[in-house]
Jmol script that loads the backbone (N, CA, C; Angstrom):
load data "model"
ATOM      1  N   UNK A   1       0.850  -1.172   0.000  1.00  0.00           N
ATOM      2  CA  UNK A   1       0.000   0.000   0.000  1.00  0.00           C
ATOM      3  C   UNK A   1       0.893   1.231   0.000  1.00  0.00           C
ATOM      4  N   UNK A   2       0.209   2.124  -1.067  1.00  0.00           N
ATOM      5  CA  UNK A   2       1.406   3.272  -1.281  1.00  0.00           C
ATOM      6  C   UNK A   2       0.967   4.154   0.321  1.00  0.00           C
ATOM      7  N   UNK A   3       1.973   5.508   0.811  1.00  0.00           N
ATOM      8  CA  UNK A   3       1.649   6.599   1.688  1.00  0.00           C
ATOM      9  C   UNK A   3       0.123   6.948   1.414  1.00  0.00           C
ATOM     10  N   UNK A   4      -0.300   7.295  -0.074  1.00  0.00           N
ATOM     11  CA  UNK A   4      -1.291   8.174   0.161  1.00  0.00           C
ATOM     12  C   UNK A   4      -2.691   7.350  -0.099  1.00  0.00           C
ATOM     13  N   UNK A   5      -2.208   5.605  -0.557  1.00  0.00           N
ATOM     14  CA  UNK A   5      -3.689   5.117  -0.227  1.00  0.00           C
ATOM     15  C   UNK A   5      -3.675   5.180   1.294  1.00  0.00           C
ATOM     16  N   UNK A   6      -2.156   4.938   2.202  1.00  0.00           N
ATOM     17  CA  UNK A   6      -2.863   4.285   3.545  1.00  0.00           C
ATOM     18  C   UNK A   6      -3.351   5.487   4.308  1.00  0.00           C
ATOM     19  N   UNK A   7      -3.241   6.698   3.744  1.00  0.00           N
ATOM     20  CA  UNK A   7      -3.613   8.102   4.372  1.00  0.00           C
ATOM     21  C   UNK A   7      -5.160   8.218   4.068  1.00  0.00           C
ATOM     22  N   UNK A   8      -5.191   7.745   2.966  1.00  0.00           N
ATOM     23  CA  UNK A   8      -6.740   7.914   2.911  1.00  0.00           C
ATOM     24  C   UNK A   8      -7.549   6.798   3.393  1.00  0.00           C
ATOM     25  N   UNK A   9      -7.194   5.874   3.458  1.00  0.00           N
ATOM     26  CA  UNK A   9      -7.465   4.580   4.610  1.00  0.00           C
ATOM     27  C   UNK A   9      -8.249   5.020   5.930  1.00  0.00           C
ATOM     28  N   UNK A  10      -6.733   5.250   6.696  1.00  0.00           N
ATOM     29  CA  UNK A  10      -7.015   5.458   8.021  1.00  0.00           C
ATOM     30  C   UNK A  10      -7.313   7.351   8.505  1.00  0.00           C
ATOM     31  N   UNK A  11      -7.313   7.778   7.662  1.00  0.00           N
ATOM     32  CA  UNK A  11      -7.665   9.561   7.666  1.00  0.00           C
ATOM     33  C   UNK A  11      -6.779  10.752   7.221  1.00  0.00           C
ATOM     34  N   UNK A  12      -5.677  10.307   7.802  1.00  0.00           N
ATOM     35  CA  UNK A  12      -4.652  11.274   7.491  1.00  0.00           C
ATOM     36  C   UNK A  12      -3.959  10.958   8.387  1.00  0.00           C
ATOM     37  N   UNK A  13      -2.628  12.126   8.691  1.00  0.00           N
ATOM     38  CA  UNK A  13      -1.915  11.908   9.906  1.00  0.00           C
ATOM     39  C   UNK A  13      -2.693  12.850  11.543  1.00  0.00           C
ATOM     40  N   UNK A  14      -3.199  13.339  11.088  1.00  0.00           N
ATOM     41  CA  UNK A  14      -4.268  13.902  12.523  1.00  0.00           C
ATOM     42  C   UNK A  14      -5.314  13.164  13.048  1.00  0.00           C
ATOM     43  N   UNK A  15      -5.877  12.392  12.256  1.00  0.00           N
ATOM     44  CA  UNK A  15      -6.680  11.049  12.986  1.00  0.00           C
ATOM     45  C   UNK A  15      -6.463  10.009  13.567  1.00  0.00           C
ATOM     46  N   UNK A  16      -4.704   9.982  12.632  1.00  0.00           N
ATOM     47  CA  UNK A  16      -3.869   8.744  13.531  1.00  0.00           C
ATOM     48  C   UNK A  16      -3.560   9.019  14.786  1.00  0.00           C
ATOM     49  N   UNK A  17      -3.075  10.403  15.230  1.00  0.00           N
ATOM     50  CA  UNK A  17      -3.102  11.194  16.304  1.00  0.00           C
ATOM     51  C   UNK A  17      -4.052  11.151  17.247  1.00  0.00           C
ATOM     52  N   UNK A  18      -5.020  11.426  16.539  1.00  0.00           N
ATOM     53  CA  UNK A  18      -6.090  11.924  17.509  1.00  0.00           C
ATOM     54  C   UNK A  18      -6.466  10.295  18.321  1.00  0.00           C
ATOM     55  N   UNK A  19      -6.511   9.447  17.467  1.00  0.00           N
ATOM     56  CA  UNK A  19      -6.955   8.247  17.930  1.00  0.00           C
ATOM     57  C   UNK A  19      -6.129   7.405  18.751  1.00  0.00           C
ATOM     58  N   UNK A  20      -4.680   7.571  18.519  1.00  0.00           N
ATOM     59  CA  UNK A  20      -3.753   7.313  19.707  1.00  0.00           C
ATOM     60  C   UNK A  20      -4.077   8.160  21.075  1.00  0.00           C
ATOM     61  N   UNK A  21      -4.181   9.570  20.825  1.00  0.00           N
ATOM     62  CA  UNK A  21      -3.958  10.092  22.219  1.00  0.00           C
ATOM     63  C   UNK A  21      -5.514   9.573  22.821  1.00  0.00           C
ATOM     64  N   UNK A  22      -6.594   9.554  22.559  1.00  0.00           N
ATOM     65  CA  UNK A  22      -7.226   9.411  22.857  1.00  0.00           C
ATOM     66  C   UNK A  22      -8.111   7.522  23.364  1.00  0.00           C
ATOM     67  N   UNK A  23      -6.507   7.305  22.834  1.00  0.00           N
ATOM     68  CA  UNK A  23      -6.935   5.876  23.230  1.00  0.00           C
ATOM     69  C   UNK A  23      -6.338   5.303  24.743  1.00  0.00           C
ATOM     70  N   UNK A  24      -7.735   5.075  25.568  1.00  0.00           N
ATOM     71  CA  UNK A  24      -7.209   4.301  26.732  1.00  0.00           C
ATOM     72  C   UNK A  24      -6.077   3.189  27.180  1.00  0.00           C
ATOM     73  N   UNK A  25      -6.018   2.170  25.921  1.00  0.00           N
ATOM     74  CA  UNK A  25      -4.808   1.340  26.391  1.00  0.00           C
ATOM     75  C   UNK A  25      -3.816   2.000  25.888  1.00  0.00           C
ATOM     76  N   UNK A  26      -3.162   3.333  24.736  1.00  0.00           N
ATOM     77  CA  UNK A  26      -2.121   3.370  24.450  1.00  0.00           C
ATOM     78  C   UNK A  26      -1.458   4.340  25.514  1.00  0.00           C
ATOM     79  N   UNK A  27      -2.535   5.355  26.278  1.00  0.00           N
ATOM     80  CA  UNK A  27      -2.461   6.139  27.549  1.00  0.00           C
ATOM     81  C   UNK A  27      -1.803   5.289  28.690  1.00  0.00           C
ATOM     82  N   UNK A  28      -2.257   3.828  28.771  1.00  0.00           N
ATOM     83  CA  UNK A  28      -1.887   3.285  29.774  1.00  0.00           C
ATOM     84  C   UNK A  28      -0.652   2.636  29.640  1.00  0.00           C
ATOM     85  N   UNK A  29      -0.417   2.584  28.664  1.00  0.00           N
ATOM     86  CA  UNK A  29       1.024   1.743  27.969  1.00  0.00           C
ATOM     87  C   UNK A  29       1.999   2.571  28.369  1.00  0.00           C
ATOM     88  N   UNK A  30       1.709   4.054  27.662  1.00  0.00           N
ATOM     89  CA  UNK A  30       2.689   5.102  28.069  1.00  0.00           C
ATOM     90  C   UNK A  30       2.947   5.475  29.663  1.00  0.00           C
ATOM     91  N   UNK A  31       2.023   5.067  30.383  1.00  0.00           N
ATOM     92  CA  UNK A  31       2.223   5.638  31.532  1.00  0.00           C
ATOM     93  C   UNK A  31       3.074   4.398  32.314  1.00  0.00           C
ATOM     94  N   UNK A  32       2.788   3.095  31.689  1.00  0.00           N
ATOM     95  CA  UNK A  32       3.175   2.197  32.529  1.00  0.00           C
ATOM     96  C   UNK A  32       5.241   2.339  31.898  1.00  0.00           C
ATOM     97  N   UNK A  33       5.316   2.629  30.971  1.00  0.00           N
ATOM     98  CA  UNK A  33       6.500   2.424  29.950  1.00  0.00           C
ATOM     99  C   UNK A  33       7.262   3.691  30.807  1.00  0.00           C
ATOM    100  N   UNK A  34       6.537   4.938  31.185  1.00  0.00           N
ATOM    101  CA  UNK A  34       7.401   5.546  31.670  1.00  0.00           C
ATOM    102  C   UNK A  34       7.585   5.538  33.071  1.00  0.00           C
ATOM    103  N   UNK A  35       7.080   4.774  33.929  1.00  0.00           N
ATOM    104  CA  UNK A  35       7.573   4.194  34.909  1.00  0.00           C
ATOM    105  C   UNK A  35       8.400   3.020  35.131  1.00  0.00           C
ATOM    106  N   UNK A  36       8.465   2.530  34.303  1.00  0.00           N
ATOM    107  CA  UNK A  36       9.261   1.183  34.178  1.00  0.00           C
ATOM    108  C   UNK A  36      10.674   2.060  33.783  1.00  0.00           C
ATOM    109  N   UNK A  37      11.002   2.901  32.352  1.00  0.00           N
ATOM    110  CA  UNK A  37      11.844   3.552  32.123  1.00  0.00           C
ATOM    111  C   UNK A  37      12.507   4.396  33.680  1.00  0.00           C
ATOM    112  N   UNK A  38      11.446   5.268  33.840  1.00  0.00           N
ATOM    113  CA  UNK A  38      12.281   6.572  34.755  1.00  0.00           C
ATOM    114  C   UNK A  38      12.149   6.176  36.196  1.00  0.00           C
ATOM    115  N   UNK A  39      11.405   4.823  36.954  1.00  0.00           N
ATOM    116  CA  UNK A  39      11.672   4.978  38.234  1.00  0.00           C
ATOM    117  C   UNK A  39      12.713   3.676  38.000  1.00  0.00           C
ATOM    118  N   UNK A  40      12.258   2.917  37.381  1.00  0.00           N
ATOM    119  CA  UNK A  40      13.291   1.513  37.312  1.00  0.00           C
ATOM    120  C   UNK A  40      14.540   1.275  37.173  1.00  0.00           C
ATOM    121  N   UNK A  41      14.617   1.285  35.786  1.00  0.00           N
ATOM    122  CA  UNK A  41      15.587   1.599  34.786  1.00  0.00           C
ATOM    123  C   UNK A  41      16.907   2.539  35.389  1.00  0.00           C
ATOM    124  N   UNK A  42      16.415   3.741  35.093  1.00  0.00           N
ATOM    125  CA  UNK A  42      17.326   5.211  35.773  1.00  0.00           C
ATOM    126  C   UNK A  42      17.222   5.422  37.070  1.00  0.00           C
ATOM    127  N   UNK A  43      17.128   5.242  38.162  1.00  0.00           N
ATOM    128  CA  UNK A  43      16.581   4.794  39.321  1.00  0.00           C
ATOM    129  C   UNK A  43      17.698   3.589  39.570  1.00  0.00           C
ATOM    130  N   UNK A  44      17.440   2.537  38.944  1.00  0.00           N
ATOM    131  CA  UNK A  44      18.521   1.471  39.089  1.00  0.00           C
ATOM    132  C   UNK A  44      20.344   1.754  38.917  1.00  0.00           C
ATOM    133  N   UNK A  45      20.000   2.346  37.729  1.00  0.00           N
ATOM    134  CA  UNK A  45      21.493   2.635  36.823  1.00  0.00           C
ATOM    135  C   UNK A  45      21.843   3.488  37.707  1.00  0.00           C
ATOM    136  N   UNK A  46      21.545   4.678  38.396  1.00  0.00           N
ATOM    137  CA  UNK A  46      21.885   5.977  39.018  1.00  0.00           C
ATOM    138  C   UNK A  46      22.689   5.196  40.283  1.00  0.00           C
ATOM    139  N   UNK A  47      21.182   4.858  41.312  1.00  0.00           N
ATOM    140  CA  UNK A  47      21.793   4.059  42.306  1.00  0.00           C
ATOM    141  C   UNK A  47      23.253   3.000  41.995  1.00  0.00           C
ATOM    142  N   UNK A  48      23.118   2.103  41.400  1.00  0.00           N
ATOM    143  CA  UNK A  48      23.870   1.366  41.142  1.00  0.00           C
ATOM    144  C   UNK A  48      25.465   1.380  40.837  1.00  0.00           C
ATOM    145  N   UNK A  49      25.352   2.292  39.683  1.00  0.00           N
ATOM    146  CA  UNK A  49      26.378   2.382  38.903  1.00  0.00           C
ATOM    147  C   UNK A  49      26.860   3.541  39.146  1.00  0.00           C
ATOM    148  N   UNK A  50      26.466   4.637  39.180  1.00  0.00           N
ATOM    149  CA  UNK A  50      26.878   5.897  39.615  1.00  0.00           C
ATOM    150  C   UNK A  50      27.362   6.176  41.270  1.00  0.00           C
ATOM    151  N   UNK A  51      26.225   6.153  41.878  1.00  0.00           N
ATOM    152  CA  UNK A  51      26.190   6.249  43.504  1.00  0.00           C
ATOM    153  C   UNK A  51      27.417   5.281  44.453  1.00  0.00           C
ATOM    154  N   UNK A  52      27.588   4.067  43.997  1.00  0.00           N
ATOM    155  CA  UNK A  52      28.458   2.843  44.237  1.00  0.00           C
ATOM    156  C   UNK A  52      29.313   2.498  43.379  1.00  0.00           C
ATOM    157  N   UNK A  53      29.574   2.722  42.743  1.00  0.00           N
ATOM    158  CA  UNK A  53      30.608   2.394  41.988  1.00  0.00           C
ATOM    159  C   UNK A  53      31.146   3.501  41.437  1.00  0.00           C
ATOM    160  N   UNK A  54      31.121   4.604  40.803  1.00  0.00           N
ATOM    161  CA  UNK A  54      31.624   5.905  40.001  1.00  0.00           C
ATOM    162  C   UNK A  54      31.805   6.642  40.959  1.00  0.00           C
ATOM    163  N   UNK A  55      31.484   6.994  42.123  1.00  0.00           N
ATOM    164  CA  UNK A  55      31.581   8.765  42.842  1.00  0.00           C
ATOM    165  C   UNK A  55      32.663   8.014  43.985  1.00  0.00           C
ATOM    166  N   UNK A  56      32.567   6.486  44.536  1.00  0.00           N
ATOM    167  CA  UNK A  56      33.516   5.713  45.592  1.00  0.00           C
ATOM    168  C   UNK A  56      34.469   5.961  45.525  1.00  0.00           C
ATOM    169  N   UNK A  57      35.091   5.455  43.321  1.00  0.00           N
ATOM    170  CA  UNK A  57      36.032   5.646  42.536  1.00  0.00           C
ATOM    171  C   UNK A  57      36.855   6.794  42.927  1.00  0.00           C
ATOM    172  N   UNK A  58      35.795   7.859  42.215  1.00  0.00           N
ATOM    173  CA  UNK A  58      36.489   9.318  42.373  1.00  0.00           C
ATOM    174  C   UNK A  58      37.090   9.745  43.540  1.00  0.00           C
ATOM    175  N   UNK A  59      35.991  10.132  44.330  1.00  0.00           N
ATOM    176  CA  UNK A  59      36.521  10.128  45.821  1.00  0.00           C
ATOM    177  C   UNK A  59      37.358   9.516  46.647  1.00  0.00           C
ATOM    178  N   UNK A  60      38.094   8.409  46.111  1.00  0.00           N
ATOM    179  CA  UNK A  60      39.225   7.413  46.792  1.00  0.00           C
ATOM    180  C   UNK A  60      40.640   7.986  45.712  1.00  0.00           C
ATOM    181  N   UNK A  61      40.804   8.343  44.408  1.00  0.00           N
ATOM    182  CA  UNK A  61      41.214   9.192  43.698  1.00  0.00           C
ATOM    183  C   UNK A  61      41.878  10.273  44.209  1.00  0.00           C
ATOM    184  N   UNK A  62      40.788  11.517  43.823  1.00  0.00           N
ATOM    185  CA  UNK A  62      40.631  12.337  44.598  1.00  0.00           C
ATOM    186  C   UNK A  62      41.687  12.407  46.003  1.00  0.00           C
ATOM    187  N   UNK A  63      41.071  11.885  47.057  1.00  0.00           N
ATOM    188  CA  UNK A  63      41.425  11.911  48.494  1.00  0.00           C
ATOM    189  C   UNK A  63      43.011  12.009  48.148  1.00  0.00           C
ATOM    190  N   UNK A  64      43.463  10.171  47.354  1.00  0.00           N
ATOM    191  CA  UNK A  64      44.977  10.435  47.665  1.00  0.00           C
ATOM    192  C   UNK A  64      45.715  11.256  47.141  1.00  0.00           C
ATOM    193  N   UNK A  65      45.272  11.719  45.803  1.00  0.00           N
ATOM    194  CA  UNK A  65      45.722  13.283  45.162  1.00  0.00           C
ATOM    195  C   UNK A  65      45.993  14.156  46.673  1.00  0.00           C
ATOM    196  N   UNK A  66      44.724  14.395  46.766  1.00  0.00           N
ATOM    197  CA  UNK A  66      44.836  15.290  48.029  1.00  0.00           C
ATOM    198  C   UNK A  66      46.214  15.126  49.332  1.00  0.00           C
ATOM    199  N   UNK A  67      45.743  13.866  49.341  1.00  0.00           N
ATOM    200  CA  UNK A  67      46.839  13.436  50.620  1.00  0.00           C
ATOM    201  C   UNK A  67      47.835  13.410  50.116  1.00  0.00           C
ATOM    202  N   UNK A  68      48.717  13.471  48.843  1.00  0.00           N
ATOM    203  CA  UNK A  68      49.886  13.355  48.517  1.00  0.00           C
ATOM    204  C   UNK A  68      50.265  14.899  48.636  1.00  0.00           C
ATOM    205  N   UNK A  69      49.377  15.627  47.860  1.00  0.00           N
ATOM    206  CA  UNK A  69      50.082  16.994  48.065  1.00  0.00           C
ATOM    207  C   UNK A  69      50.407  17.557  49.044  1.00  0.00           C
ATOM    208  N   UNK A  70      49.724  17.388  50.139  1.00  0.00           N
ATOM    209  CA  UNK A  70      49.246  18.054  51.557  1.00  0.00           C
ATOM    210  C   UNK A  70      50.739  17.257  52.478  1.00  0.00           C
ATOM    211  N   UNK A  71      50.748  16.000  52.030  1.00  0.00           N
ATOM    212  CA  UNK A  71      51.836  15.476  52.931  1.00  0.00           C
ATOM    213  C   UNK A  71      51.318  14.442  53.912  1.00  0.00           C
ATOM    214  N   UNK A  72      50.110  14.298  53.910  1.00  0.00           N
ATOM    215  CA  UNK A  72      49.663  13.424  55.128  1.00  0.00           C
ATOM    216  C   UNK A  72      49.437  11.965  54.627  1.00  0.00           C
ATOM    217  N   UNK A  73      49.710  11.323  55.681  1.00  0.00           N
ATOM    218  CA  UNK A  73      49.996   9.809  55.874  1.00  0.00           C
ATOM    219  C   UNK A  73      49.321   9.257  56.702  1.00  0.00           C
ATOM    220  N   UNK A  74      48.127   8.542  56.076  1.00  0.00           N
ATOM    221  CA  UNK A  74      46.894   7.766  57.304  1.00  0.00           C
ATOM    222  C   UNK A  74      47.712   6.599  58.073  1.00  0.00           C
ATOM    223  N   UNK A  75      48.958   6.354  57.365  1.00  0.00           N
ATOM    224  CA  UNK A  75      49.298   4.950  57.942  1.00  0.00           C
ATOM    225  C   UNK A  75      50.160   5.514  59.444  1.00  0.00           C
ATOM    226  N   UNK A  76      50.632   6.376  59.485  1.00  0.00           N
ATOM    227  CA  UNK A  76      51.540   6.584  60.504  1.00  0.00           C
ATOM    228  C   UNK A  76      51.252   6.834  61.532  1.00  0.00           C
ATOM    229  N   UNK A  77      49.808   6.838  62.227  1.00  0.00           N
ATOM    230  CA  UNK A  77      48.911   6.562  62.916  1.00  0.00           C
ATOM    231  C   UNK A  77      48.937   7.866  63.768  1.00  0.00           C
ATOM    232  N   UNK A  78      49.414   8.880  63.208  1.00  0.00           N
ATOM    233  CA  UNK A  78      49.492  10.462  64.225  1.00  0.00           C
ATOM    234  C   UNK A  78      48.199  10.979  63.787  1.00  0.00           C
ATOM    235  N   UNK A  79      47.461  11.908  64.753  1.00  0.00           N
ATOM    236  CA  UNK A  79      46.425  12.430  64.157  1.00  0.00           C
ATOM    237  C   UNK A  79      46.962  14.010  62.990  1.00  0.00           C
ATOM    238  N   UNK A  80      45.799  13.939  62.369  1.00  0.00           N
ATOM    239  CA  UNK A  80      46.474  14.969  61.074  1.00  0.00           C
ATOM    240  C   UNK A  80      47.065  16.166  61.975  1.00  0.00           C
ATOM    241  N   UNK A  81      46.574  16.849  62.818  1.00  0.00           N
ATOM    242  CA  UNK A  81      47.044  17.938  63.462  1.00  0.00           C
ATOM    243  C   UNK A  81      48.710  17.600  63.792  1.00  0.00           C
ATOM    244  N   UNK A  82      48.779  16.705  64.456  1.00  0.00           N
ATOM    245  CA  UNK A  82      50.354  16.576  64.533  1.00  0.00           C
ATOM    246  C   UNK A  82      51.339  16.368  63.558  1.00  0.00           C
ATOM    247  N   UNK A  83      50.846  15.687  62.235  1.00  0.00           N
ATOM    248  CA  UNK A  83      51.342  15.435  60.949  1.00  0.00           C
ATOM    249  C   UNK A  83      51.537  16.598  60.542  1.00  0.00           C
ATOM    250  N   UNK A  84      50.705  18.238  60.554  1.00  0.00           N
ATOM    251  CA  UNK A  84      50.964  18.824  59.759  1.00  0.00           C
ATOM    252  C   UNK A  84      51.720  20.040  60.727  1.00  0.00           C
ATOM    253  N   UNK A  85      51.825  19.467  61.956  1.00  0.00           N
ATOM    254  CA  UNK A  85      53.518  20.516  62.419  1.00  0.00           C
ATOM    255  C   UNK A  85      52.798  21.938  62.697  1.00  0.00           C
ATOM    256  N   UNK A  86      53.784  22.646  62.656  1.00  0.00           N
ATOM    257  CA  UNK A  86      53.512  24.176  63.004  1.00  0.00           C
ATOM    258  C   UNK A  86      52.831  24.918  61.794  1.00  0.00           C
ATOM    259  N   UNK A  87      52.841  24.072  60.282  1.00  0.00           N
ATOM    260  CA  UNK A  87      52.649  24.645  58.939  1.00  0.00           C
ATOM    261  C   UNK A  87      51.232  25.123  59.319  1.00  0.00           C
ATOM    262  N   UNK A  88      50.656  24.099  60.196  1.00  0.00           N
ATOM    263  CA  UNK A  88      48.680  24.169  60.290  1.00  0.00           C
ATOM    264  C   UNK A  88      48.934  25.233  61.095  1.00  0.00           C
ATOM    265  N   UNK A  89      49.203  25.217  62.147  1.00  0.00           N
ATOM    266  CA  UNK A  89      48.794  26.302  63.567  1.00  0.00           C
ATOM    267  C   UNK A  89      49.088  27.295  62.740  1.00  0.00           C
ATOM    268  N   UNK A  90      50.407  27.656  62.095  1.00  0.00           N
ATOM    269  CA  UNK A  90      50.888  29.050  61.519  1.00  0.00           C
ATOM    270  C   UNK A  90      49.862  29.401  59.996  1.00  0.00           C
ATOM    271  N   UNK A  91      49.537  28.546  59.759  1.00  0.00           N
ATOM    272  CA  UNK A  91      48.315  28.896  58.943  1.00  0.00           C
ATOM    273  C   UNK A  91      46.619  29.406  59.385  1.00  0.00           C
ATOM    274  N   UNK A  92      46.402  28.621  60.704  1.00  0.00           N
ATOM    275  CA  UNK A  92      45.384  28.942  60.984  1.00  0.00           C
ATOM    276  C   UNK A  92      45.455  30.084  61.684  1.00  0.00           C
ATOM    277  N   UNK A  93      46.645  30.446  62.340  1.00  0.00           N
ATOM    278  CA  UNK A  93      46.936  32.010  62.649  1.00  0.00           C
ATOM    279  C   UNK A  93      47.338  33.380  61.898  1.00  0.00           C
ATOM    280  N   UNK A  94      47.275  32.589  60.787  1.00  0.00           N
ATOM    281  CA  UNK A  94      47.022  34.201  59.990  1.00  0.00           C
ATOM    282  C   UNK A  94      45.541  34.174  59.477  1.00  0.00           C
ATOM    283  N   UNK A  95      45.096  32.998  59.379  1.00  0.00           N
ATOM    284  CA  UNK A  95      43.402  33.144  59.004  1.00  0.00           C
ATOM    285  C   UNK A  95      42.994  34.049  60.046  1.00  0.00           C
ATOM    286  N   UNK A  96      43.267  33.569  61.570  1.00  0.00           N
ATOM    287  CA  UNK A  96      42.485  34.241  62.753  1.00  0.00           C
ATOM    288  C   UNK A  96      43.218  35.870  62.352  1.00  0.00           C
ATOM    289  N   UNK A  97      43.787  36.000  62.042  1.00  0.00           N
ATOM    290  CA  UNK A  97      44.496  37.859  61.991  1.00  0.00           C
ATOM    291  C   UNK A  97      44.060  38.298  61.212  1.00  0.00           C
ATOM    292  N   UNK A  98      43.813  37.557  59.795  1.00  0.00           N
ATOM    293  CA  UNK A  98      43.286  38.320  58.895  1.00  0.00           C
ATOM    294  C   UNK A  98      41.625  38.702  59.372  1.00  0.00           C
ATOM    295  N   UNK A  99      40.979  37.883  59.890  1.00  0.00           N
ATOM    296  CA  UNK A  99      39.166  38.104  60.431  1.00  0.00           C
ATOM    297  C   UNK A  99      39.121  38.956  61.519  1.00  0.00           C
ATOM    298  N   UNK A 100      40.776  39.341  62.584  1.00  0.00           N
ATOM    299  CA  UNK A 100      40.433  39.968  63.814  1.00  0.00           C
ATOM    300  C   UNK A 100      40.551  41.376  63.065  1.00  0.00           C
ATOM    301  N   UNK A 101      41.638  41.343  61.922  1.00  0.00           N
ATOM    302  CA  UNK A 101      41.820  42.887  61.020  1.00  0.00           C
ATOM    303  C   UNK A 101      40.342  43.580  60.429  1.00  0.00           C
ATOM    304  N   UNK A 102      39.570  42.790  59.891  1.00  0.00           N
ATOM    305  CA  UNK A 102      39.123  43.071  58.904  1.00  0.00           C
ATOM    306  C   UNK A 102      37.269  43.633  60.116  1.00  0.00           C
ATOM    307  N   UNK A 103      37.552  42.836  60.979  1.00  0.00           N
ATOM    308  CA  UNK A 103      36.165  43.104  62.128  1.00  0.00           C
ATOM    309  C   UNK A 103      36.527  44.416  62.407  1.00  0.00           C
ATOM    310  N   UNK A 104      37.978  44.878  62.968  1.00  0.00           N
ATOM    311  CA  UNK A 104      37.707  45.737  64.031  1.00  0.00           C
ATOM    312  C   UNK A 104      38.757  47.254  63.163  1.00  0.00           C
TER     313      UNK A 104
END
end "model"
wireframe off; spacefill off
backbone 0.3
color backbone group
């Protein structure tokens, strides 16, 4: 059947329309299809694959980047304050000077 017998067949392309949206089981198909899709599906994959496995990744990454630059060593069993010496205190004392300057 050519395009324009099956157009004149079934109406055109606005009747095919009209008669989908207006049809109860294809309404329900869609509604069920996009719950299966967006709570299931993506819902699953997000949790799954992203949440547990991809951001763990990064963040374990990440961290030792961090900890390499910084200098600190979880294994050496000092808490970080003592690991990082006078560099921390003398840092956190110009933070406190710069906020007592800038208040008063």
């Amino acid at each position: 059947m050519r395009l324009e017998e099956a157009h004149e067949v079934t109406g055109g392309l606005w009747s095919e329309f009209w008669a989908l949206f207006t049809d109860p089981a294809h309404a329900m198909t869609e509604i069920a299809m996009s719950i299966v899709w967006d709570v299931i599906v993506i819902t699953l994959i997000y949790q799954l694959l992203v949440k547990r496995w991809l951001y763990p990744r990064w963040a374990n990454r990440l961290h030792k980047e961090l900890d390499a630059e910084h200098g600190i060593d979880h294994e050496s069993g000092l808490p970080i304050s003592q690991q990082y010496g006078t560099a921390s205190a003398g840092h956190v004392k110009v933070i406190f000077d710069a906020e007592d300057r800038s208040d008063g």
